[in-house]
N, C-alpha and C positions, 0 to 999 in steps of 0.2 A: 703691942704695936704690930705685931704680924697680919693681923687682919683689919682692914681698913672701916670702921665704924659708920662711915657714911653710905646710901644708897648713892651718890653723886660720883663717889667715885667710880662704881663700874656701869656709870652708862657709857652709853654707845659717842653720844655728844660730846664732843673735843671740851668744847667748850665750859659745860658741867661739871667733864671728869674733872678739870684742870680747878673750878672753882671747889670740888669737892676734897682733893687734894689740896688745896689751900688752905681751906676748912679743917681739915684733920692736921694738919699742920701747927694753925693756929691753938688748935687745942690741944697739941702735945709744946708749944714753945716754953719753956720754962723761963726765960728770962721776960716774958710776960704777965702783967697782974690780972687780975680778974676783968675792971673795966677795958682795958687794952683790950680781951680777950673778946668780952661784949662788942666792943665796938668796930673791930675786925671780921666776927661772924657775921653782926647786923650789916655791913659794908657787902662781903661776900653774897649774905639774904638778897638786899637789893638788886646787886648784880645779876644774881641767878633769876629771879623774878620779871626782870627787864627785859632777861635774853630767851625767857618761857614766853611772855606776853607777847615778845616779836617773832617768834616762831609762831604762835598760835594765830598772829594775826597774820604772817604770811600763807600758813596753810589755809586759813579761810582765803583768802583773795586768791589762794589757785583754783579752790573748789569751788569760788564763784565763777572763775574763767572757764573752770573746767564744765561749769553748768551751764554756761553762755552756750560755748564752744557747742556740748550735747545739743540745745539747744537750735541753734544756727545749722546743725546738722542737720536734726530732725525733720527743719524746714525743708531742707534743702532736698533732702531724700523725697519729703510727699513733694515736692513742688518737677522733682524729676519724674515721679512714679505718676504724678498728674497729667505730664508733657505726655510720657508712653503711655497711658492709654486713652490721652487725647488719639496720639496715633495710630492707636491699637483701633480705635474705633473709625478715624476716616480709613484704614485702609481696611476694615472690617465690613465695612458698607460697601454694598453690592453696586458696582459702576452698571449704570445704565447704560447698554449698547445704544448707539443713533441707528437706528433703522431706516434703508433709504427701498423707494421702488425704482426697480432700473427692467428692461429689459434685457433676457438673455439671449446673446447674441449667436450662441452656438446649436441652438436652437431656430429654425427660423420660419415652420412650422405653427408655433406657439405663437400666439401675439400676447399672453395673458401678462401683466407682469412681476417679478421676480423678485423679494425683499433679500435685500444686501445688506451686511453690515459693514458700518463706516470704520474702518479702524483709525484711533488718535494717534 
């Protein structure tokens, strides 16, 4: 009896340990028959089975969130990295100066005339 025969008992899960410990229980109770004994384990089985299948399915439903979530990311990263070098590229493109002719005035001499640039 010093060492506890089930693997249920020393998991990590509260909930396992506590039906493994049930379990080991059940099968040292002496004032118990054999069917008692059956019917108690089988009871335990179920419980334990119940509480794996709803684990198992809550860890899938994160990993799909969490696959969503990567997912919605990933969008989101190309749809940023689309904007910047949207941007990258208008302000990459060489602005046309407006070229005007004016005469220069300090000048007076010269009649030719003189291209200025407009500044925006």
């Amino acid at each position: 009896m010093s060492h506890p025969p089930l693997i249920e008992c020393l998991s990590t899960d509260p909930l396992v340990r506590m039906l493994g410990n049930q379990a080991f229980q059940a099968l040292n109770d002496r004032y118990l028959n054999r069917a008692q004994r059956i019917a108690r384990i089988q009871m335990l089985q179920r419980r334990l089975k119940g509480h794996l299948a709803r684990k198992k399915e809550t860890e899938r439903k994160r990993q799909d969130i969490s696959e969503r979530q990567r997912i919605e990311l990933a969008r989101l990263l190309q749809l940023a990295l689309s904007v910047r070098s949207q941007e990258a590229i208008k302000v990459s493109k060489p602005v046309q100066p407006a070229v005007t002719a004016a005469n220069d005035g300090n000048y007076p001499r010269r009649n030719r005339p003189v291209l200025t640039l407009k500044r925006a």
